[in-house]
C-alpha positions as CSV (number, residue, x, y, z in Angstrom):
1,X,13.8,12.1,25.5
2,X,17.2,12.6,26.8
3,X,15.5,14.6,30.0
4,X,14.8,10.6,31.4
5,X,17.9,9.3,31.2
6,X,20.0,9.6,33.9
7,X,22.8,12.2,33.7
8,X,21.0,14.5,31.3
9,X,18.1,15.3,33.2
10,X,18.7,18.8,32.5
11,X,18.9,18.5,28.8
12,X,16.9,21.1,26.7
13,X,18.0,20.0,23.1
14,X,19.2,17.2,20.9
15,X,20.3,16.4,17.5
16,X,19.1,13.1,16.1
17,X,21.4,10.3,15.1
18,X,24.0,12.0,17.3
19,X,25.5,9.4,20.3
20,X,25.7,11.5,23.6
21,X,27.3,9.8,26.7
22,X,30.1,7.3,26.8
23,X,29.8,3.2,25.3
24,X,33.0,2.7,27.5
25,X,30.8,4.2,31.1
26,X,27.5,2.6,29.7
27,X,25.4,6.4,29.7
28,X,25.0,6.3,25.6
29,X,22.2,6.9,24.1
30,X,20.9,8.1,20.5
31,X,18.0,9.4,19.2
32,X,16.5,8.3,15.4
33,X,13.6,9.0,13.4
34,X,12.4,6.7,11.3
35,X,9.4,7.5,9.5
36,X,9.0,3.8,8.4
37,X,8.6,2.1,11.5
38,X,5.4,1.4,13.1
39,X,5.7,-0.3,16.3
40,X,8.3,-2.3,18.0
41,X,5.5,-5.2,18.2
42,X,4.2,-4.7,15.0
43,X,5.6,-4.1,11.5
44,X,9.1,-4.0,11.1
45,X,11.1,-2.6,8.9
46,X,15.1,-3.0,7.7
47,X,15.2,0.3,8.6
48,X,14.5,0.0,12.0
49,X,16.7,-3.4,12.4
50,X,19.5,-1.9,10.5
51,X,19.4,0.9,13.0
52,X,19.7,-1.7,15.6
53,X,22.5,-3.7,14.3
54,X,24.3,-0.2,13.6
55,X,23.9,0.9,17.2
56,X,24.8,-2.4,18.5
57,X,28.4,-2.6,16.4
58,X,29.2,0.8,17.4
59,X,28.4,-0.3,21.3
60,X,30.9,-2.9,21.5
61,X,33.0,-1.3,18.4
62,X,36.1,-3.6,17.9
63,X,34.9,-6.7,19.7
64,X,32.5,-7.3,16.6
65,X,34.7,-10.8,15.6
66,X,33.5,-11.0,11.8
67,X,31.8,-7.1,11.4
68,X,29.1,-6.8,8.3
69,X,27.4,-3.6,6.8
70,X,24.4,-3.7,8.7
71,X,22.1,-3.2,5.9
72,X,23.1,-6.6,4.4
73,X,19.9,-8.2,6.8
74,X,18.7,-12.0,6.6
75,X,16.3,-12.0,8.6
76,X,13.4,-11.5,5.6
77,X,14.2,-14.4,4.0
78,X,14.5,-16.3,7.5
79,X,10.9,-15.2,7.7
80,X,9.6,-16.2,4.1
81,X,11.4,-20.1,4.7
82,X,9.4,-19.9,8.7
83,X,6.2,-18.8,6.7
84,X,7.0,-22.1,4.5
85,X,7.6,-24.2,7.7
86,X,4.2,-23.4,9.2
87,X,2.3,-24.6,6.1
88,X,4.7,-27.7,5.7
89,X,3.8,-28.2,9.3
90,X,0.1,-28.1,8.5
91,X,0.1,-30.7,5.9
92,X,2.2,-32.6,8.2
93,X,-0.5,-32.9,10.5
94,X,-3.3,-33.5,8.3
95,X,-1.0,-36.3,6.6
96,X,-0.2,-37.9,9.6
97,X,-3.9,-38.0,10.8
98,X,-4.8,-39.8,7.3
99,X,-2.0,-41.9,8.0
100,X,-3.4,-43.1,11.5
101,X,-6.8,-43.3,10.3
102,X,-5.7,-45.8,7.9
103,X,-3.2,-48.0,9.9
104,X,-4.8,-47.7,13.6
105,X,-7.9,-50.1,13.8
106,X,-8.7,-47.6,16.7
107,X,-9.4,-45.0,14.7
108,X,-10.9,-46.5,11.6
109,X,-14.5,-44.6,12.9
110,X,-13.4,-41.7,12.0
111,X,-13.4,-41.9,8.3
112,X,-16.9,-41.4,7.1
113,X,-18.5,-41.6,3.5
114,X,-17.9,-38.1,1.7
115,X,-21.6,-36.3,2.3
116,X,-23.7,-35.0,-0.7
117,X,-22.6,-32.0,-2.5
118,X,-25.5,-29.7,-2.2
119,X,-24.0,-26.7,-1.6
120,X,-25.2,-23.2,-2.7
121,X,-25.4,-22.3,-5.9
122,X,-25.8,-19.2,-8.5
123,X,-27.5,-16.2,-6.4
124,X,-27.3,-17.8,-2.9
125,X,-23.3,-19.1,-3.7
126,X,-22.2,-15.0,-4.5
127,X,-24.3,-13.4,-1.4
128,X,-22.4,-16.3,0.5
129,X,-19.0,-14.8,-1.7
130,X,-19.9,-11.1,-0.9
131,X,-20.6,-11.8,2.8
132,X,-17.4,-13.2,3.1
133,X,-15.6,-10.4,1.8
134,X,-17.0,-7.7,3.3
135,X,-18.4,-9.5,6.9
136,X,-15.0,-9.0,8.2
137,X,-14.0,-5.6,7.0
138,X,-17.0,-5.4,9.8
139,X,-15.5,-7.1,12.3
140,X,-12.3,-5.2,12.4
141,X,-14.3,-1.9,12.3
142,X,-16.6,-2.6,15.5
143,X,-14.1,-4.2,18.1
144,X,-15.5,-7.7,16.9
145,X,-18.6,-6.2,17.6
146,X,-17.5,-5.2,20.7
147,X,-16.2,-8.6,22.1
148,X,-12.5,-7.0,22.0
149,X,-12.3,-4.2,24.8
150,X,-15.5,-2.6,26.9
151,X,-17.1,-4.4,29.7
152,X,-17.8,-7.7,27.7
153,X,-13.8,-8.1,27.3
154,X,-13.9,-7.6,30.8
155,X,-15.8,-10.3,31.8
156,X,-14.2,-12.7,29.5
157,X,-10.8,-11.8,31.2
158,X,-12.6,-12.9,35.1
159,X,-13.9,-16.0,33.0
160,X,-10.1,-16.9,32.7
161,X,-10.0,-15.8,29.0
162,X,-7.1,-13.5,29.4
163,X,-6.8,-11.7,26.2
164,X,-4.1,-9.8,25.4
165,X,-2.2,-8.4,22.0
166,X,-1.0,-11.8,21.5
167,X,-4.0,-13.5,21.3
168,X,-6.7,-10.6,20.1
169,X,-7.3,-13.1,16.8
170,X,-9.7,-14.9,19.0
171,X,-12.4,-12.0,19.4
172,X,-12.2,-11.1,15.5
173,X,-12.6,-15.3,15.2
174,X,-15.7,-15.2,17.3
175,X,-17.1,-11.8,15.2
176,X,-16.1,-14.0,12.2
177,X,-18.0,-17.3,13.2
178,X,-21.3,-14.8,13.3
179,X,-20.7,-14.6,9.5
180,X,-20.3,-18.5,9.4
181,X,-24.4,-18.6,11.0
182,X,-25.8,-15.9,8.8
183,X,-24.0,-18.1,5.9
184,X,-25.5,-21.2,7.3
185,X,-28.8,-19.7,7.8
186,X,-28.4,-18.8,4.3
187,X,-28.0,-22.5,3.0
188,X,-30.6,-23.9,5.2
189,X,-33.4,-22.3,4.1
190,X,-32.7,-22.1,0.6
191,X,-30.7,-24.8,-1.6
192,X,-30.8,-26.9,2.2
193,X,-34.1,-26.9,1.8
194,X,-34.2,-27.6,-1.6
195,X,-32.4,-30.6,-1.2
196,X,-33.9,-32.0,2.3
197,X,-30.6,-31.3,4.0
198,X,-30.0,-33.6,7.5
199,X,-27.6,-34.0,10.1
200,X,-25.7,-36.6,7.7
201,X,-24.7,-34.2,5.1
202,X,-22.8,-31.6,7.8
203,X,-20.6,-34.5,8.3
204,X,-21.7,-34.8,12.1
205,X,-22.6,-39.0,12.0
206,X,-20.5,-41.6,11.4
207,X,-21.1,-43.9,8.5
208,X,-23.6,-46.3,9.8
209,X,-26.1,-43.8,11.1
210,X,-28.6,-44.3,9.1
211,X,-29.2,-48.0,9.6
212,X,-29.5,-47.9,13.5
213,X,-33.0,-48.5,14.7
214,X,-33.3,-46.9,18.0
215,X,-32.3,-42.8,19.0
216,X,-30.4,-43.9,21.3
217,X,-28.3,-46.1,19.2
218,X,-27.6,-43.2,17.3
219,X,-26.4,-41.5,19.5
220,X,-24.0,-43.2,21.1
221,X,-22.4,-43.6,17.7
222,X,-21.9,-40.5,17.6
223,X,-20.4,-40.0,20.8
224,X,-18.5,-42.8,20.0
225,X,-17.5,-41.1,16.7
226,X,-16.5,-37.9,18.8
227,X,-14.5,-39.9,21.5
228,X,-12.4,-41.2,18.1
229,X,-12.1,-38.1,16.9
230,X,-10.6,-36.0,20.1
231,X,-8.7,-39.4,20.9
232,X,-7.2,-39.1,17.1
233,X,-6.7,-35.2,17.7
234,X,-4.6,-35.8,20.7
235,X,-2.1,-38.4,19.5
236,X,-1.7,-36.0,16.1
237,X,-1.1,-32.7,18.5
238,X,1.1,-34.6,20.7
239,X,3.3,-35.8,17.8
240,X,3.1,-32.8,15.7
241,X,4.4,-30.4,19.1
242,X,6.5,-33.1,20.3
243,X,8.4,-32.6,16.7
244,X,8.3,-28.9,17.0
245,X,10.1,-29.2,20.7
246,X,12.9,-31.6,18.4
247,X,13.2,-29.1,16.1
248,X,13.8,-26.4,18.3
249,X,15.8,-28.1,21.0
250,X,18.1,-30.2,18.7
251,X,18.3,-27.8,15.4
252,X,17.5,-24.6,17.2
253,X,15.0,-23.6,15.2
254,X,11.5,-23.0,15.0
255,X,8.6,-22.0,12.5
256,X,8.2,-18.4,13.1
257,X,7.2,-15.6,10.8
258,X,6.4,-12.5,10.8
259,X,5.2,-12.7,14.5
260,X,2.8,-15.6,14.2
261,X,3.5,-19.3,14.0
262,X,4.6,-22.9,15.8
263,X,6.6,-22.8,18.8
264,X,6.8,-25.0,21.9
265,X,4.0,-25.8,24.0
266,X,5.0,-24.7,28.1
267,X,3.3,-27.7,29.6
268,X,2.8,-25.9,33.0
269,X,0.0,-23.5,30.7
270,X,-2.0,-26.0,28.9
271,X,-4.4,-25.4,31.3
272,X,-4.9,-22.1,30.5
273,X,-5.0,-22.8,27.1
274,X,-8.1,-25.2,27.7
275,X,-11.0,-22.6,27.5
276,X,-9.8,-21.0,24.5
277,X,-9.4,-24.6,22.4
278,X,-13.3,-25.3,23.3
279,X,-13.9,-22.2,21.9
280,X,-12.0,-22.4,18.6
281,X,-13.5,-25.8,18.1
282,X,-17.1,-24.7,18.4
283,X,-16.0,-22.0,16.2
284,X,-14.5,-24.1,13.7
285,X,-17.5,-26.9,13.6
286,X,-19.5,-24.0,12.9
287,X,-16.8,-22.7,10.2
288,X,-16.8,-26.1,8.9
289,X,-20.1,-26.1,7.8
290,X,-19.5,-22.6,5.2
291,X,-16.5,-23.5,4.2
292,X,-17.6,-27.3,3.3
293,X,-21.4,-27.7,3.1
294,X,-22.6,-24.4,2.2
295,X,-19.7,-23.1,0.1
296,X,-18.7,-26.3,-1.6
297,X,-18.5,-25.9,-5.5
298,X,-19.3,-28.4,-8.5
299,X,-17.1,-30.9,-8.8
300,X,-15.0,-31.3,-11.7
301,X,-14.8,-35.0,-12.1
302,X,-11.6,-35.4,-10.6
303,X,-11.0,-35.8,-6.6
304,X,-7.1,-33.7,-6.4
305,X,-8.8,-31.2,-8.9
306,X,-11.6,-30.8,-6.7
307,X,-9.8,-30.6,-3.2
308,X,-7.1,-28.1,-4.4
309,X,-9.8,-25.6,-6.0
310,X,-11.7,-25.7,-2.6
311,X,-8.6,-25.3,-0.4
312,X,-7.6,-22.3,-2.7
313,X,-11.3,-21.0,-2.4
314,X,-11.6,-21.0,0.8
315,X,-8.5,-20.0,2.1
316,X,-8.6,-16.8,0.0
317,X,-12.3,-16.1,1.0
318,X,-11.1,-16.4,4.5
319,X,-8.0,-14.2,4.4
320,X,-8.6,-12.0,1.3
321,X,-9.8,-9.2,3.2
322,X,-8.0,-9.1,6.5
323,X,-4.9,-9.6,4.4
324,X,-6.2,-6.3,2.2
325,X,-6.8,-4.6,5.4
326,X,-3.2,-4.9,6.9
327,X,-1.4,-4.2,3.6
328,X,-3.3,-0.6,3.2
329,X,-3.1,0.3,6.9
330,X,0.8,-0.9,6.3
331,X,1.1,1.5,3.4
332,X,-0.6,4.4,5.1
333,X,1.1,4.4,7.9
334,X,4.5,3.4,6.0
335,X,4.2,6.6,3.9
336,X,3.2,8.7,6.7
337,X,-0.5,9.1,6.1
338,X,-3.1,10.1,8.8
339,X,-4.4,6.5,8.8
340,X,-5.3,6.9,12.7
341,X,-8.0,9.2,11.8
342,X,-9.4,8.3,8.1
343,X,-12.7,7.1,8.6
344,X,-12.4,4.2,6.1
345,X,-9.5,2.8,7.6
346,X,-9.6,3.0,11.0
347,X,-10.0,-0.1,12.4
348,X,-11.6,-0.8,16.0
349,X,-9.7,-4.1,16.1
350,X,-5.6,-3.2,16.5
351,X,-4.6,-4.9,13.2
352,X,-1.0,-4.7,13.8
353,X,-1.5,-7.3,16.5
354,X,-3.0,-10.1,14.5
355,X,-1.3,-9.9,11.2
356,X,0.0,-13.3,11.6
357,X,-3.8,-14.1,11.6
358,X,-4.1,-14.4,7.8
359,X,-1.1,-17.7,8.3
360,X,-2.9,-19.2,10.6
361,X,-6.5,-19.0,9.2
362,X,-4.8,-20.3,6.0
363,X,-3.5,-23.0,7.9
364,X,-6.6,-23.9,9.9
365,X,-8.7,-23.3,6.9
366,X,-7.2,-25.1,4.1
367,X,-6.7,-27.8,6.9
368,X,-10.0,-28.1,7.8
369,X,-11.1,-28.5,3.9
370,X,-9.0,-31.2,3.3
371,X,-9.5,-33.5,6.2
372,X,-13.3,-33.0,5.4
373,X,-12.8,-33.9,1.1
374,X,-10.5,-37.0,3.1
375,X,-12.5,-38.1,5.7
376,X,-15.9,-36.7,5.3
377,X,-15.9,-35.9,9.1
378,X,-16.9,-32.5,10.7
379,X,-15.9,-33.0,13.9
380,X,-12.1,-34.0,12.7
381,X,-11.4,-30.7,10.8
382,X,-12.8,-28.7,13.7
383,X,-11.4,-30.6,16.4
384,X,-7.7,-31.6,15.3
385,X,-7.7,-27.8,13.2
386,X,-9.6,-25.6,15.5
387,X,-7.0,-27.0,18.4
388,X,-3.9,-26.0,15.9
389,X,-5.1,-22.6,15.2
390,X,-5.7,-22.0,18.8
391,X,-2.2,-23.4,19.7
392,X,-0.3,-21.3,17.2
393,X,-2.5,-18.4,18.3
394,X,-1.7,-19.0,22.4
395,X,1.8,-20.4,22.3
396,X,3.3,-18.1,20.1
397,X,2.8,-14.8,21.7
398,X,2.2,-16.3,25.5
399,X,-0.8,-15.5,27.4
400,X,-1.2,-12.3,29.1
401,X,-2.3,-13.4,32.9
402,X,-4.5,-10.7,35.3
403,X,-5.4,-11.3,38.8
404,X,-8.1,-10.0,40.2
405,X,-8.0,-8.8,43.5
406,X,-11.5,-8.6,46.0
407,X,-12.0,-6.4,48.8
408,X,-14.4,-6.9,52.0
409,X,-15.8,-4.0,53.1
């Protein structure tokens, strides 16, 4: 270690947590182990920040104005009230899109009657349960099936997908949407069929639909019920960010935790972000259609009832095992187990770098499931929550860029 610093290139030895050099001439440096840190982009540990703060003090020794034991740390609890933040930000957004919807004459379309609840039940509803638990577990073991890394991630990066560790949720979300077909494939041709399922009950038509004479009529409604929609997703976005840049420009804070969460949108990027909203809305129409048709539950006679079960449902199916995942490759690797090389753990997909994922599937999830119990509308949860989710994914971490260069022989 000390061998690459300059000055001690000829060093043979070391003793850790000794300081070697001078704070005064700028040459110290220290070496630490700590067996409880992962990676500096990762999990982190008070361990490794109290080591931080320690080093820091004893850098600029007494110019420390008001000095504290550096193992009294705040910054967990700053993370626990961010991981509050996001999810008061998410129910900000779906209430202020109810909100328009009701007072904006515009965007009175966009409310739909509530489709039939002919969802799966008994056998088909627990294969739909057990895919969901274990389709995932899948996912993380196979590189999203190979989407993350290889020559297919390659292409996607000369496609202007440029995926890097911020932003490696969106391969395991397009491994996950092949769970949301098999699901759906599932429910067509089984209770669907049963119960003559149409285009009306996925929430894809507006409300008068049914009583337009011509194909063409129908149609254009709903393209006219998808113009309302992205129009309505728009105006919520630009409020919702437009608060998060007051927040962090006036109060100087943001919603952040534990890597993953709201921050500002750089306007000079949005078109970079572009490609990957189109894809998390397709994603999310076809998530929309497990988590709302195919995997909606009996009701229990009363609406709240009703929406909070299937909010809690859902966002648990869609997190339980990711969030299982992380917490035993944490604890391996916290306690200083081979996890690299056990064959049930081992992931293919680099788990440290989405384990924010679980907040913002929660968010998008539970989102998406009550905007469809609200509104009876598809497109809405997928559009105005498929954008959110892609935008806390992007924004947050920033988007790794790559040029390619051509040569002419």
């Amino acid at each position: 270690m000390l061998q690459k610093r300059p000055g001690y290139e000829d060093a043979t030895s070391f003793e850790l947590g000794t300081v070697y050099g001078s704070f005064e001439e700028g040459t110290a440096y220290v070496a630490i182990l700590e067996p409880n840190r992962i990676h500096e982009a990762a999990f982190v540990s008070t361990q490794t920040i109290g080591n931080i703060l320690k080093y820091a003090m004893e850098a600029i020794n007494d110019a420390v104005p008001n000095p504290i034991d550096y193992n009294n740390q705040i910054w967990v609890y700053k993370d626990y009230t961010g991981l509050f933040g996001i999810f008061a930000f998410g129910a900000f957004i779906c209430a202020l899109a109810l909100l328009l919807i009701e007072e904006v004459p515009a965007f009175n379309g966009v409310k739909r009657p509530i489709p039939r609840n002919i969802g799966l039940r008994k056998v088909g509803l627990g294969i739909s349960v057990i895919l969901a638990i274990i389709f995932p577990y899948i996912v993380l073991k196979t590189d999203a099936f190979g989407i993350i890394g290889g020559r297919f991630f390659t292409n996607l990066k000369s496609w202007g997908f440029q995926m890097g560790y911020s932003n490696m949720a969106f391969g395991v979300l397009i491994g996950l949407n092949l769970l949301g077909i098999l699901g759906f494939l599932l429910y067509a041709f089984t209770d669907g069929r049963h119960h003559k399922l149409n285009i009306g009950d996925l929430g894809l038509t507006p409300e008068k639909y049914d009583v337009l004479s011509t194909g063409n009529e129908r149609v254009r409604s709903i393209v006219g019920m998808i113009i309302r929609t992205l129009a309505l997703a728009a105006v919520v976005i630009a409020i919702a960010w437009g608060y998060a840049q007051l927040q962090s420009t006036v109060l100087g804070t943001d919603f952040y935790a534990w890597f993953f969460g709201v921050k500002d949108i750089p306007l000079n990027k949005i078109p970079y972000y572009l490609n990957y909203i189109l894809v998390w809305i397709i994603c999310f129409i076809v998530a929309s259609f497990s988590i709302n048709v195919e995997r909606r539950l009996p009701t229990t006679g009363k609406e709240w009832v009703d929406i909070l079960v299937a909010i809690v449902f859902n966002v648990i199916l869609a997190t339980f095992t990711i969030v299982v995942v992380i917490a035993v490759k944490w604890h391996l690797q916290t306690i200083g187990s081979p996890a690299d090389t056990n064959a049930i753990w081992n992931m293919g997909v680099d788990i440290q770098r989405i384990w924010g994922m679980p907040v913002g599937m929660a968010v998008g999830v539970g989102g998406s499931t009550f905007l469809y119990r609200k509104t009876g509308n598809t497109w809405l949860s997928a559009i105005l929550m498929g954008t959110v989710a892609a935008l806390m994914c992007v924004t947050f971490g920033g988007t790794r860029f790559h040029f390619l260069t051509y040569y002419v022989a």
